[in-house]
C-alpha positions as CSV (number, residue, x, y, z in Angstrom):
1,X,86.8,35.9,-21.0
2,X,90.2,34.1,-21.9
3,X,93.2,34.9,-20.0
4,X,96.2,35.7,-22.2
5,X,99.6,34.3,-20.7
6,X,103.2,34.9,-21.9
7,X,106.6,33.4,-20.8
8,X,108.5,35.2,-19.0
9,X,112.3,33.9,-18.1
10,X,112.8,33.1,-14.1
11,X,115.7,31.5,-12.3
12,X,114.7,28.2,-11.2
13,X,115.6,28.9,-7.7
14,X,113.8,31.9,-7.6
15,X,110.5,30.9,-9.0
16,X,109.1,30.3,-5.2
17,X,109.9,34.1,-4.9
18,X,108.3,35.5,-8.0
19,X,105.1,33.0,-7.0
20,X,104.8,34.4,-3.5
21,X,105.1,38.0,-4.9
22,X,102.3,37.3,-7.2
23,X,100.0,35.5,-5.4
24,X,100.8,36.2,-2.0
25,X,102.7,34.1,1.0
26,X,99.4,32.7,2.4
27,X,99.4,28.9,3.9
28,X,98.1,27.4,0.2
29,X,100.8,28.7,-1.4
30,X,103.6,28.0,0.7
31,X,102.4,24.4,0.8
32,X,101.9,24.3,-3.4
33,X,105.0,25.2,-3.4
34,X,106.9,22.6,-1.2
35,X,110.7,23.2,-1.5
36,X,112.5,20.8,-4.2
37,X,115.2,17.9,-3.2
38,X,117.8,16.6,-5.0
39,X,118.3,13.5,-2.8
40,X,116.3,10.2,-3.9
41,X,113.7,8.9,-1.9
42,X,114.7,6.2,0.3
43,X,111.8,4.4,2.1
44,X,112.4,4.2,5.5
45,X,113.2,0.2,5.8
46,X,114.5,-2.3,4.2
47,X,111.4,-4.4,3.9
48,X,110.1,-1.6,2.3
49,X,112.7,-0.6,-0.2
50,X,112.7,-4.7,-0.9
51,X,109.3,-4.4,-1.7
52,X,109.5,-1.1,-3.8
53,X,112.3,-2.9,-5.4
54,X,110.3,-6.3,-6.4
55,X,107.6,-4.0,-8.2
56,X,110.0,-2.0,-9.8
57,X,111.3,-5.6,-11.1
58,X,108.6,-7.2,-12.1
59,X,106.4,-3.4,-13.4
60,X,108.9,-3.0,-15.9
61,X,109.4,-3.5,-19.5
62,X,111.8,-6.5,-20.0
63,X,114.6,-3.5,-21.8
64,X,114.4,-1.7,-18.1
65,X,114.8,-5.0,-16.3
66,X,117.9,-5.9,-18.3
67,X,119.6,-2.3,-17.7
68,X,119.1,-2.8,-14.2
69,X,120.5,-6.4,-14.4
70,X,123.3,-5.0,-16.0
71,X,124.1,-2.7,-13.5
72,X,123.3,-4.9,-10.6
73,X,125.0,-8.4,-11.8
74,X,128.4,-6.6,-12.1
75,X,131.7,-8.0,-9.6
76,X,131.3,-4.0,-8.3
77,X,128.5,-2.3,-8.4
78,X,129.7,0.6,-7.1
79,X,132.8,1.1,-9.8
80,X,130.9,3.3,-12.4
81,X,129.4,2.4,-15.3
82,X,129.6,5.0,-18.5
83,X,126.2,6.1,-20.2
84,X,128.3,5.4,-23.3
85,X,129.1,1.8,-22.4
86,X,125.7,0.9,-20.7
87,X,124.1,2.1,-24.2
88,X,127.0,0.2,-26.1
89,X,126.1,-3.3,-24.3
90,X,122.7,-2.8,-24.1
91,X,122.2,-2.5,-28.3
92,X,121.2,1.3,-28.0
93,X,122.3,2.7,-30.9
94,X,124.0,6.3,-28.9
95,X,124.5,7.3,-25.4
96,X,121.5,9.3,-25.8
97,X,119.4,6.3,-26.1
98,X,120.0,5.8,-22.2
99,X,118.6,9.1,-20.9
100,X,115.2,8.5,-22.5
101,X,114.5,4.8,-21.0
102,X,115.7,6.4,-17.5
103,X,113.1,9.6,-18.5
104,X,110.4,7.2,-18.7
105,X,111.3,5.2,-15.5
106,X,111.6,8.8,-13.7
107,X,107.9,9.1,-14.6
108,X,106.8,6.0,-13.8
109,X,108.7,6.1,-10.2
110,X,107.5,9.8,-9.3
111,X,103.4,8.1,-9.8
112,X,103.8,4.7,-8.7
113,X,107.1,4.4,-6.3
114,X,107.4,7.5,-4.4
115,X,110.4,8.5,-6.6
116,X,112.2,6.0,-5.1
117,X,115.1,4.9,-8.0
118,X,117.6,2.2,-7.3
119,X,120.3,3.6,-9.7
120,X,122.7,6.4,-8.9
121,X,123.5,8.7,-11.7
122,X,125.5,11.3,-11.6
123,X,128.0,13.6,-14.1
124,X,131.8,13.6,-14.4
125,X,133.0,16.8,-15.5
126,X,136.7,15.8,-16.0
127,X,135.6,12.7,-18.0
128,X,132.4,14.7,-19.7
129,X,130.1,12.0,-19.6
130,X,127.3,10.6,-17.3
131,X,128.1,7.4,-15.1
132,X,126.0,5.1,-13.5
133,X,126.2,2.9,-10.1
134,X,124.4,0.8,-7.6
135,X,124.6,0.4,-4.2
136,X,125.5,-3.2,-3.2
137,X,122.8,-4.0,-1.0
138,X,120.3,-3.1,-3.7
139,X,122.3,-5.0,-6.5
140,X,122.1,-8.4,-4.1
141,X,118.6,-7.7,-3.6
142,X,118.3,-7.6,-7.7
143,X,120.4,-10.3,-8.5
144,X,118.9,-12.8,-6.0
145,X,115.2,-11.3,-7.0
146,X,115.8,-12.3,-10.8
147,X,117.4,-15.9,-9.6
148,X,113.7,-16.4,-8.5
149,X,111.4,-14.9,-10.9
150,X,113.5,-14.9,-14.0
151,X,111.3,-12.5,-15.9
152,X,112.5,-11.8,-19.1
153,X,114.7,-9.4,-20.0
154,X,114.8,-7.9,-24.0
């Protein structure tokens, strides 16, 4: 016999509560539940994060590997880029263009890299609009990695 299910509206933070209420705070649920993080995933060494970084390079589509060249072969890094202005130079034809080719990498990094990403986005509320940076070390990594390979970027 087919189970019927409805939606039923939950905070997000509270959802662990609601499941252990319904199906109990037993061991398999506490660990199908493991709590969420907002912080990346760093891999614990640089050879590591090189490496995870070289297959990010050459695993992606040629558009991905030109937005992170374009983050990474900037004089700063750091100074933030606008979503606006990264979809601007890129030929997207919005800002909104951005968060789908960043959708599809968080996919792709959550399977295949241990959610490892090697961009920092975050939301300005006084400007209203999404920036995006780098850290340094990664954007060297990047910039000398392409010097080498040279795999295109579309």
């Amino acid at each position: 016999m087919p189970t019927d299910y409805i939606m039923f509206p939950v905070q997000e933070d509270r959802v662990p509560d609601v499941a252990r209420f319904l199906y109990g705070a037993d061991e398999a649920t506490s660990e199908a539940m493991p709590e969420a993080s907002d912080e990346p995933k760093v891999p614990p060494s640089e050879e590591q994060r090189n490496e995870l970084l070289t297959r990010i390079y050459v695993e992606s589509e040629p558009r991905f590997r030109r937005l992170l060249m374009l983050v990474a072969d900037r004089e700063d890094p750091t100074c933030p880029m606008a979503f606006g202005e990264i979809s601007h130079t890129m030929g997207w034809p919005t800002a909104r263009s951005l968060p789908g080719a960043l959708g599809a990498f968080g996919r792709r990094t959550k399977h295949r890299y241990g959610g490892y990403w090697p961009l920092n986005r975050y939301w300005d509320h006084a400007e209203w609009s999404n920036f995006m940076t780098m850290d340094k070390d990664i954007a060297a990594f990047l910039v000398r990695l392409h010097a080498e390979r040279g795999l295109p970027t579309g």
